[in-house]
C-alpha positions in Angstrom: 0.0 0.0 0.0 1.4 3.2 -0.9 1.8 6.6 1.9 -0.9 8.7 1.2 -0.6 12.2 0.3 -2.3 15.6 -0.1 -3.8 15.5 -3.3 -7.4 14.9 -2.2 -6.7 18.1 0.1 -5.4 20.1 -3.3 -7.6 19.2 -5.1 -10.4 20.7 -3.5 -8.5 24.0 -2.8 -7.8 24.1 -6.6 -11.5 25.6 -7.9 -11.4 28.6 -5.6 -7.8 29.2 -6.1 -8.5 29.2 -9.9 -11.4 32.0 -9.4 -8.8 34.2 -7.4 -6.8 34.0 -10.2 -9.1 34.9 -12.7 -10.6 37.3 -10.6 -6.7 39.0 -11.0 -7.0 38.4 -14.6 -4.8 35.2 -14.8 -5.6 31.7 -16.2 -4.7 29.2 -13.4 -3.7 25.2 -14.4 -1.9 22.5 -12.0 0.6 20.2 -13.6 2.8 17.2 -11.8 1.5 14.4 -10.0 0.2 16.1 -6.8 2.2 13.5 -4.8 4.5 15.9 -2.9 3.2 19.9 -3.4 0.7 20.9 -5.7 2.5 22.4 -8.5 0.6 25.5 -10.3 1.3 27.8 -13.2 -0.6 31.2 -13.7 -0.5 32.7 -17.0 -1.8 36.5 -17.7 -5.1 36.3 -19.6 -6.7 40.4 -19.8 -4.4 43.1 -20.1 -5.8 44.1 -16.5 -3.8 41.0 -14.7 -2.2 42.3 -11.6 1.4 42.2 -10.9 2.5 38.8 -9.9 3.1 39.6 -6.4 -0.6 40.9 -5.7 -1.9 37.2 -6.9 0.5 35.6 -5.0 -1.0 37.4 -1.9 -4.5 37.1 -2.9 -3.2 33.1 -2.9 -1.8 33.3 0.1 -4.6 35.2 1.8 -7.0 32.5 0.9 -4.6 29.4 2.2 -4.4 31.6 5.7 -7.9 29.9 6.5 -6.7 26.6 6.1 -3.6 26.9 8.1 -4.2 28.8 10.9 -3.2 25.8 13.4 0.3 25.5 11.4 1.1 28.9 10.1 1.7 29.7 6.5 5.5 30.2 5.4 6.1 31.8 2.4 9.5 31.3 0.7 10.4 33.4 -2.4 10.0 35.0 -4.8 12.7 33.2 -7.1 13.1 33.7 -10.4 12.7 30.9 -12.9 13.6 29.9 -16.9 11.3 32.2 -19.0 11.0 35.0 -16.6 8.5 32.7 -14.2 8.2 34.7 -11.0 7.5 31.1 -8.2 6.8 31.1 -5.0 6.7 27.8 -2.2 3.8 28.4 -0.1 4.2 26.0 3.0 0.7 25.5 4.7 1.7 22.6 7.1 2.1 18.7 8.1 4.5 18.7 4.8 2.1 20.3 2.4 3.2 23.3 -0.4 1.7 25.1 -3.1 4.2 25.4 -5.3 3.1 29.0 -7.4 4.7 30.1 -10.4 3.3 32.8 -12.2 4.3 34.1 -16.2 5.2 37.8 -16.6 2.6 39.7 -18.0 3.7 41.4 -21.7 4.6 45.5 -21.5 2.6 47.2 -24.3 4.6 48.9 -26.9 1.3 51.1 -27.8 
């Protein structure tokens, strides 16, 4: 029988987490297996996304409810191939969102 993990408990934080995100103008998707962190990608979708740092707060803000008892560390921002801005979000017992967030595009009109 294998450990189990945290992917029933990401899962269900993943549909409000997307509606933050698009709620800041970003298009939210989760790749990797789930077995360790729950790995997420935001990509700019409007012209009106927020900065990358006001997502990840909005993100982070959100978690706070479900960690309370263990705290919430936040460790980043690092910088990442393709100008990915990612942060680790620790929420407890082992369990990390894993955030990385595409730069939005600057206008040349």
């Amino acid at each position: 029988m294998k450990p189990p993990t945290f992917a029933p408990v990401y899962v269900s934080l993943f549909p409000h987490m997307a509606e933050i995100a698009n709620k800041h103008g970003y298009a939210l998707a989760a790749h990797g297996s789930l077995q360790r962190d729950l790995d997420l990608v935001a990509v700019p979708w409007t012209d009106e996304a927020t900065s990358a740092e006001t997502l990840m707060n909005s993100i982070a803000e959100y978690l706070k409810i479900f960690s309370d008892m263990f705290g919430l560390a936040i460790h980043g921002p690092t910088i990442k191939p393709h100008g990915r801005t990612a942060w680790l979000l620790a929420t407890g017992f082992g369990s990390a969102i894993d955030l990385s967030v595409m730069p939005r595009l600057v206008s040349n009109t």
